[in-house]
N, C-alpha and C positions, 0 to 999 in steps of 0.2 A: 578581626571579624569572627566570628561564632560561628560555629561549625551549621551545618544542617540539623542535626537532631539534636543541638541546645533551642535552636529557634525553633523547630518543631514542637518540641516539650514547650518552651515560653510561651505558643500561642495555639497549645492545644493540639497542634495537627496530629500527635502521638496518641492522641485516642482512639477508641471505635468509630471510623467513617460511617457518618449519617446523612444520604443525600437524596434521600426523600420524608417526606413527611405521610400523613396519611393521607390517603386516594382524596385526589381534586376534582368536584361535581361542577359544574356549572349549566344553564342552558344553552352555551355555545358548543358543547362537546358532541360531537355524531354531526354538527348542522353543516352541511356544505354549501348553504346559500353563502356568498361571497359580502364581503365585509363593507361597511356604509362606508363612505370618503368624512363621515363625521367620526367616524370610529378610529381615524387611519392616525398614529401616532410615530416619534421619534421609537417608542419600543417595540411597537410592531413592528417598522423601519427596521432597528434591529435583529429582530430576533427570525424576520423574515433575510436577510442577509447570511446569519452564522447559520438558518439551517440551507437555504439556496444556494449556500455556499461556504466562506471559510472567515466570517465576518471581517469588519473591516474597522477604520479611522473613525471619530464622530466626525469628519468630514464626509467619508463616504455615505454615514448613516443621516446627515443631514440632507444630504443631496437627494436621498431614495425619500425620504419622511415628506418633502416639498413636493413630491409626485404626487395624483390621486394612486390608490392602491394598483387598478389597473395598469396605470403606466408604470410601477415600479417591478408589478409582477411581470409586464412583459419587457420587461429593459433584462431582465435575470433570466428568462426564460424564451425569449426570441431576440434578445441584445437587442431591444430598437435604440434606437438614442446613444448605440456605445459604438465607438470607433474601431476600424477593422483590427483585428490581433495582427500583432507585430512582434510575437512568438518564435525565437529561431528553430528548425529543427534539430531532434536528433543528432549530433556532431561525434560521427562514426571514428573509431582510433583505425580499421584498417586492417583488422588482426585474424581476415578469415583467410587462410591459406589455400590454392590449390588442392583438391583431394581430399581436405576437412569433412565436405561434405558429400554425402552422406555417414555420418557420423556413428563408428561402431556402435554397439548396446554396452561394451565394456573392455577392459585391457584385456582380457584374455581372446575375445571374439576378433581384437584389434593383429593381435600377432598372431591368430592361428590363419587369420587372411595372409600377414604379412609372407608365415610359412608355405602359404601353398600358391602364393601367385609370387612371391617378390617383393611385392609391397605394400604398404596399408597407407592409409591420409595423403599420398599422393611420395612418400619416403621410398626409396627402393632401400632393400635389405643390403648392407655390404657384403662382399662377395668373399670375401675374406677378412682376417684378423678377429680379435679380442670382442665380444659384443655387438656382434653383428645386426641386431636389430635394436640395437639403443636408441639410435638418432627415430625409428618409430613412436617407440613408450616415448621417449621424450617429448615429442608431438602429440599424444597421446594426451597427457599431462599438459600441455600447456594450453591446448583446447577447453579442457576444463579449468583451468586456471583463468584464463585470458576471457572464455566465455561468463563465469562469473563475475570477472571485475567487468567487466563491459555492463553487465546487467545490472551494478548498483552501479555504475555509470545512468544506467539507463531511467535509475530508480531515482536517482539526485536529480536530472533534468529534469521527471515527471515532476518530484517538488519542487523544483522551483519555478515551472508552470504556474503551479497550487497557487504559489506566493505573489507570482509577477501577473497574473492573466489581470484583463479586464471584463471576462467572461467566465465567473467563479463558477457557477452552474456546471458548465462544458467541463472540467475539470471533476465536482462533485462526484459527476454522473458516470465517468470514467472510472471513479473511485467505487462508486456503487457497484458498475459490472463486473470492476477486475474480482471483489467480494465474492459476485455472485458465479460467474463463471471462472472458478478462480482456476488457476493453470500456476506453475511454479518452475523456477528453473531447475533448480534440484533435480528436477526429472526430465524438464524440453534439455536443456545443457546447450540452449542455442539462446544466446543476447537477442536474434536478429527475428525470433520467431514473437518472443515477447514482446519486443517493440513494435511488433507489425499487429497484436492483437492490441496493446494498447492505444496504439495511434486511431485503431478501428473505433475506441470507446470513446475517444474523444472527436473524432468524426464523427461517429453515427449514434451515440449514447441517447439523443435527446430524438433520435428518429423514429421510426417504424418498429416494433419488434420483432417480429416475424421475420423481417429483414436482416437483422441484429442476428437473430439467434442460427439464421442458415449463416450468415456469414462466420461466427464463430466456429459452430461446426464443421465449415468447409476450411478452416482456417487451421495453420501447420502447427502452431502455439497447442489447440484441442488436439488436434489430431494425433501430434505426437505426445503430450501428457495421457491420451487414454486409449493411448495399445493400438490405434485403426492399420498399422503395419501387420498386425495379426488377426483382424477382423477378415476372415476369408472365406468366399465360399467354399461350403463344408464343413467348415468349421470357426464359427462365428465366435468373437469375441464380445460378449456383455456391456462392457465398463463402459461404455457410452452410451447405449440405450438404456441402459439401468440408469446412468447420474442425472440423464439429459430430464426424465419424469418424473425422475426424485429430488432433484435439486434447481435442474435450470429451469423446469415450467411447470408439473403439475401436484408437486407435493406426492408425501407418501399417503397411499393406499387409494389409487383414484387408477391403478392398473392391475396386473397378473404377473406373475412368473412368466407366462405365456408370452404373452404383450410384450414382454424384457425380449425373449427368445424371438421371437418374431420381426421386431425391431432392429434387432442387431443382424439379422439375415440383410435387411433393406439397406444396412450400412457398410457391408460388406462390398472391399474394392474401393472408400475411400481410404486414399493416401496424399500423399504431399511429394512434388519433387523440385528439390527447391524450398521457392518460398510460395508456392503456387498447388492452389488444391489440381488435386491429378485421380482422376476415376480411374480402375484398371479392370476392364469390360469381362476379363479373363478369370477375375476374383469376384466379380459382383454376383449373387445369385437373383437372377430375373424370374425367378418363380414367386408365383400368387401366393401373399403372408394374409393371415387373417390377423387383424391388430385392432384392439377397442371395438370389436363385435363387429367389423365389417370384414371384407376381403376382397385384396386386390394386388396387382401388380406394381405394392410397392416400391419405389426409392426413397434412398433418405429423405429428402423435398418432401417427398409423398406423406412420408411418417409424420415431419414437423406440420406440414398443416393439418393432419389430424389430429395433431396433440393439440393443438392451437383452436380446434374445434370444437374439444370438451370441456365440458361444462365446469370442472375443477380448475382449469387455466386461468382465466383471469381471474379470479379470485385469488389464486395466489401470487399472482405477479404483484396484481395491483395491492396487497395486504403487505406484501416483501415492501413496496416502495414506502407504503404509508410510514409503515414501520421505522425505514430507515429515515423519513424525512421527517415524520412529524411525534409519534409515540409509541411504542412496542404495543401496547393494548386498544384492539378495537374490537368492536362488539360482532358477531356474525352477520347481523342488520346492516351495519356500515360495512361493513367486509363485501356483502354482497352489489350492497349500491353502488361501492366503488368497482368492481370484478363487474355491471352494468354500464359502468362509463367508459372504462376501459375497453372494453368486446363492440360497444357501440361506435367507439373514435375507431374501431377497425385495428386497435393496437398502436395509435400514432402516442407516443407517451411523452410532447411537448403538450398537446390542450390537456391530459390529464394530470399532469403535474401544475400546469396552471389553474386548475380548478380547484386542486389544492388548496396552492398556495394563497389564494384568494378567499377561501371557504374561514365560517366564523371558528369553525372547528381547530383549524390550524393555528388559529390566536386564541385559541379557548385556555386558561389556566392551567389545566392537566398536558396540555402540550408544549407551552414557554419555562423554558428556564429547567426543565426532568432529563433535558435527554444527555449522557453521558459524554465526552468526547473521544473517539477513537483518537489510538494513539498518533497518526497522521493528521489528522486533525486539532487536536491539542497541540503541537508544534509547528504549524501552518498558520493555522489562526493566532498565533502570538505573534508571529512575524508581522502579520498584518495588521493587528491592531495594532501595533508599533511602529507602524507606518511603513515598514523595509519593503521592500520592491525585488529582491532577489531573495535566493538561500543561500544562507555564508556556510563557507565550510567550515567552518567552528565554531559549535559542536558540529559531529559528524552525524549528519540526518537517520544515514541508513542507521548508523552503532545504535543511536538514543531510541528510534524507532522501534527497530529489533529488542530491546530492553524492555519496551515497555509493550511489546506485543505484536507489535504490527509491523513487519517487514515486508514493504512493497515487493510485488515480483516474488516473493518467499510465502504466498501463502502455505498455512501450518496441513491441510488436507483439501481437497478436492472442493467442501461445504465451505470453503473461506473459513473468515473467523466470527468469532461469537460475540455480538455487539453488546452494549449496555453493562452491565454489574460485571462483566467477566474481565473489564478493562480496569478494575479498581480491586484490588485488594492492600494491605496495609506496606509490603514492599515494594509493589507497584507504584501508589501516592509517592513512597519516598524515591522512587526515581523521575517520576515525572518533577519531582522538587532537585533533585542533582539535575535536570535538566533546565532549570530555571534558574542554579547557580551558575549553569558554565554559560550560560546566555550572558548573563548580569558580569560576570568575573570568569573572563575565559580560563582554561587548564592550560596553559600554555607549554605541559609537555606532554601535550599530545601526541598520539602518533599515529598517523591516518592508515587503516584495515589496506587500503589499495596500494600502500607502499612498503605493506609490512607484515608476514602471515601473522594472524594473530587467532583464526579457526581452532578446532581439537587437533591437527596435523602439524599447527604450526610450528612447535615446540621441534618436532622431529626435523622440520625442514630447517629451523636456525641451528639448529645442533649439527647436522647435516655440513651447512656453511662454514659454520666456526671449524670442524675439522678438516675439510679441504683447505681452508685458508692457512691452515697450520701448518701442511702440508703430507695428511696422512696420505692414501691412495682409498680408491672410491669403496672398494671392499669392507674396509679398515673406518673410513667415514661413516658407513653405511648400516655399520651395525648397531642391536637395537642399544636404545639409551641406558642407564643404571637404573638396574631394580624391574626392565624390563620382561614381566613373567612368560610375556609371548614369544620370547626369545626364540624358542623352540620352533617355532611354529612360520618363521619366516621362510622366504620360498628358497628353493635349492641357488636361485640364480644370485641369491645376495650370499652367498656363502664360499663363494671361492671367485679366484677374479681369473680361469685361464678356463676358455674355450663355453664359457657362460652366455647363453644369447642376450642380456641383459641384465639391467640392475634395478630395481624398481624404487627403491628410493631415492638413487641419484635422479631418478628420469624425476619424481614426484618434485626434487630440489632441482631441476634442472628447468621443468616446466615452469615452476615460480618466475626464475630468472628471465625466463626469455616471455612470461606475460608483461611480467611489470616496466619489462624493457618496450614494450608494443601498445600497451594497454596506455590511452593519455590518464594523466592525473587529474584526480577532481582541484579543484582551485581551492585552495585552503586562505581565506579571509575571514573576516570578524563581522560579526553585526555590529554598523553602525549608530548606536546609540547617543542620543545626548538627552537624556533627560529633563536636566536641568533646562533647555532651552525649550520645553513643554513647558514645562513650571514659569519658566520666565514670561513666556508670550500671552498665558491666562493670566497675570500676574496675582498668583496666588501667594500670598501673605501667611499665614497660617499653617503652622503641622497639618492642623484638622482638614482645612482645606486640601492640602497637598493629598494625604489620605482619600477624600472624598473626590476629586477630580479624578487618580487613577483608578478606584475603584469602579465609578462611574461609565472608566473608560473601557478598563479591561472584564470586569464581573456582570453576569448577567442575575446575579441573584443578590441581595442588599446584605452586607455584613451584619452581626448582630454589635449592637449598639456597644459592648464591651469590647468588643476585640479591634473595633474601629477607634475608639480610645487607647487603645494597647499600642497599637499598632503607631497612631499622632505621638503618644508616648515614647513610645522606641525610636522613631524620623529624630524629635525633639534631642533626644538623648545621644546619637548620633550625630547631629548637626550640631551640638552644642552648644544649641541658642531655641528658642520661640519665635526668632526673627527673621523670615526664610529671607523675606527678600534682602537685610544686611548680607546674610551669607551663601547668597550662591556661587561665589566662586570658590567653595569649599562644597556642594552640594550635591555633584554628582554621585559619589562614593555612599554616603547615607540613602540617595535615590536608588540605585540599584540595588542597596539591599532591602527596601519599601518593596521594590518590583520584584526578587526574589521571594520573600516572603507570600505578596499580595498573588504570584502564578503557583505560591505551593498549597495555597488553600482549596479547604474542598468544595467553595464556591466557584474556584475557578475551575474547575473539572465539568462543569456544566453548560450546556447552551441549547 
């Protein structure tokens, strides 16, 4: 088999990525009257699927195409006709320890408690001997440890939600908020806070806004991502009245400096204890804020529904969703009429995404077939047009994810990520195509992140390993690697092993051990593919054919008429024969490299 970048070069993918042509006019474009049942097609079927959700089988796509449009937008958008979800939850490993929480700000803040009470994470200091506060750092570390594998724990079940639901919507929209109100653990450093903001998105995603947005706010996930521990009367902290204006509802420049300042008074005193919003009456300042030219006796509550009352809000809510669901460009006029539908439904954002998705606009030209696929997306959406029903651990969702930009739960800044052209550049395509090889032709010496450090630390922490197992002493293991220039700069407590409160890199190598020992493993199986038994049941005949059926299946945009001859070319060359049906019990192998190729193209980067 040919490498990737022989088959890239063979069929062009090595050039300059072209995946737009020039702007698409039509008179269905801006029109939001809802679409005739004589209009209603197998491709609108489509395309109204991959963007409602993560497209699907021509089975699924036939199923939704025999509805009038009404009934398919409301089977997607209020599940009628779909059977209750039989989605298991969340399946917790167990690994929150007594005392964990509440959770230092850092190792140092962790042992200067340990020093002045006895003990930190719920660890007493030993009273005597060699390292007395080790067994703390060491929990210290494994906290961090254990709380991030729990989290791409948490970040594999969300996808394979994506994959398995029968209610892709609910899922979508989950995907949209986590974007929009992004939070990361990087910084919560709690699995249990993330999962409790994302279970909300798919609970309440398709609900009320206003509703939506206090509950995030009041929610430990925000709370702890932006500082409300230091939000206190007298001394107010910004970073959540500042992002909540700017990012979560009314866009920049539709406030003041002021209105930031003001704002963050009325937020002062929330906190979290637990997993549970907690007011502290004692930090809240109950004095009259003047905020967007009025004044009053603010509370948080108070502030969001006056943001929710100016005139910049839905506008931009409603322009964020269009955006995401239909096309990055809409005109002011349609911007406004939609920011009118919106503010009129009261904020209910299930009739405005129905209106949507019914609207001629959404099936207009300039909207089918342009819009980029995030990298969750692109790897969700093959699963299911493949008909698979779970997410296999190989490849590993989170790794390829993260390669190609998007790692759930890991957003890169507070603004989420940047959708459209940012998800394509020329190294990019060639990984979303190494992700189309290990689908097709697993790597079979993988080695899965959760059972293995493979981070910028990891190196240290196997190094680490290999010399205790040798049998140096923790000192002696501890020290920096070769060529190490920071040498210098490590702390006094790695530098001798008698009467040292600690070790810090044994705790860092210590902590590994006792996550991966608590932390469950992701299930490492195989997408079950048979191609061939595709090809068999259309009993397609023909290279060309074969060609044209996956293409059909998996591409929303028509290959050009050469490379769809290339391509029946190379199947042909590869199977041996122009006779599929003599040889399909030689045909699998030639099939997955069709499919390889056919998910590395730059047709398929779009939906």
């Amino acid at each position: 088999m040919k490498s990737l970048l022989a088959w890239t070069l063979l069929l062009g993918l090595g050039a300059p990525l072209t995946l737009a042509a020039a702007p698409v006019t039509d008179a269905a474009m801006g029109d939001l009257t809802p679409i005739a049942a004589a209009d209603w097609t197998p491709e609108k079927a489509r395309h109204l699927l991959a963007r409602a959700g993560f497209g699907g089988t021509p089975e699924e796509i036939a199923a939704l195409a025999a509805l009038t449009p009404q009934a398919a937008v409301r089977r997607l958008v209020y599940f009628e006709g779909v059977p209750p979800p039989t989605l298991a939850p969340f399946a917790e490993s167990g690994i929150l320890d007594p005392g964990i929480d509440p959770f230092p700000p850092s190792r140092p803040a962790t042992t200067a408690l340990a020093e002045k009470t006895g003990s930190a994470l719920g660890i007493k200091v030993k009273a005597a001997g060699n390292r007395p506060e080790q067994a703390v750092v060491n929990e210290f570390f494994y906290w961090l440890r254990a709380s991030r594998l729990e989290t791409e724990r948490v970040a594999y079940w969300w996808g394979n939600r994506m994959v398995a639901t029968n209610r892709p919507l609910e899922e979508k929209m989950a995907l949209f908020w986590h974007g929009h109100f992004a939070t990361s653990e990087e910084k919560v450093r709690d699995y249990r806070k993330l999962l409790q903001q994302i279970t909300l998105f798919q609970r309440a995603g398709l609900g009320n806004f206003r509703a939506l947005v206090i509950n995030v706010a009041q929610g430990p996930a925000m709370l702890a991502f932006l500082d409300a521990g230091v939000n206190i009367k007298g001394s107010p902290n910004e970073n959540f009245a500042r992002e909540i204006m700017e990012l979560f509802t009314m866009g920049v420049g539709h406030y003041t400096e002021t209105d930031i300042r003001e704002a963050a008074r009325a937020f002062t005193g929330w906190n979290f204890v637990g997993l549970e919003f907690h007011v502290d009456p004692a930090q809240h300042d109950d004095n009259a804020k003047t905020f967007l030219g009025q004044t009053a006796n603010y509370d948080g509550v108070g502030i969001i529904d006056r943001i929710l009352a100016a005139p910049s809000t839905p506008g931009y809510i409603a322009g964020k969703l269009y955006r995401f669901f239909v096309r990055p460009d809409l005109s002011p006029e349609l911007q406004a009429t939609l920011a009118t539908r919106l503010r009129d439904n009261n904020y209910e954002l299930a009739p405005f995404l129905e209106a949507i998705f019914l609207s001629k606009d959404f099936y207009a030209k300039a909207s089918t077939a342009t819009r980029i696929k995030s990298p969750v997306e692109f790897v969700v959406s093959t699963y299911r047009q493949l008909g698979q029903r779970h997410l296999p651990g190989v490849p590993d969702f989170n790794r390829v994810t993260e390669a190609l930009g998007q790692h759930l739960l890991f957003p890169p800044t507070v603004a989420g990520w940047s959708y459209g052209r940012s998800w394509i550049t020329p190294s990019l395509l060639i990984e979303r195509g190494n992700f189309a090889l290990d689908l097709a032709f697993p790597d079979i010496s993988f080695i899965p992140a959760d059972r293995y450090p493979e981070y910028p630390t990891g190196e240290e922490i196997r190094t680490v390993h290999r010399r205790l197992r040798a049998g140096e002493d923790i000192v002696s293991a501890t020290r920096p690697l070769d060529g190490d220039a920071g040498g210098e700069m490590i702390a006094m407590s790695n530098r001798q092993d008698h009467a040292e409160a600690f070790n810090t890199r044994y705790a860092s190598y210590r902590g590994w051990q006792m996550a991966i020992e608590r932390v469950t493993p992701i299930t490492r199986d195989l997408a079950k593919l048979d191609l061939t038994q595709l090809v068999v049941h259309q009993q397609l005949t023909t290279p060309l054919a074969v060609v044209d059926y996956f293409a059909a299946r998996l591409l929303s945009v028509p290959l050009p008429a050469a490379t769809r001859q290339q391509l029946a070319d190379t199947f042909e060359r590869e199977l041996g024969s122009p006779d599929v049906r003599a040889y399909s019990s030689v045909m699998e192998e030639p099939l997955r490299l069709l499919l390889h190729l056919l998910l590395s193209r730059p047709e398929y980067q779009l939906g």
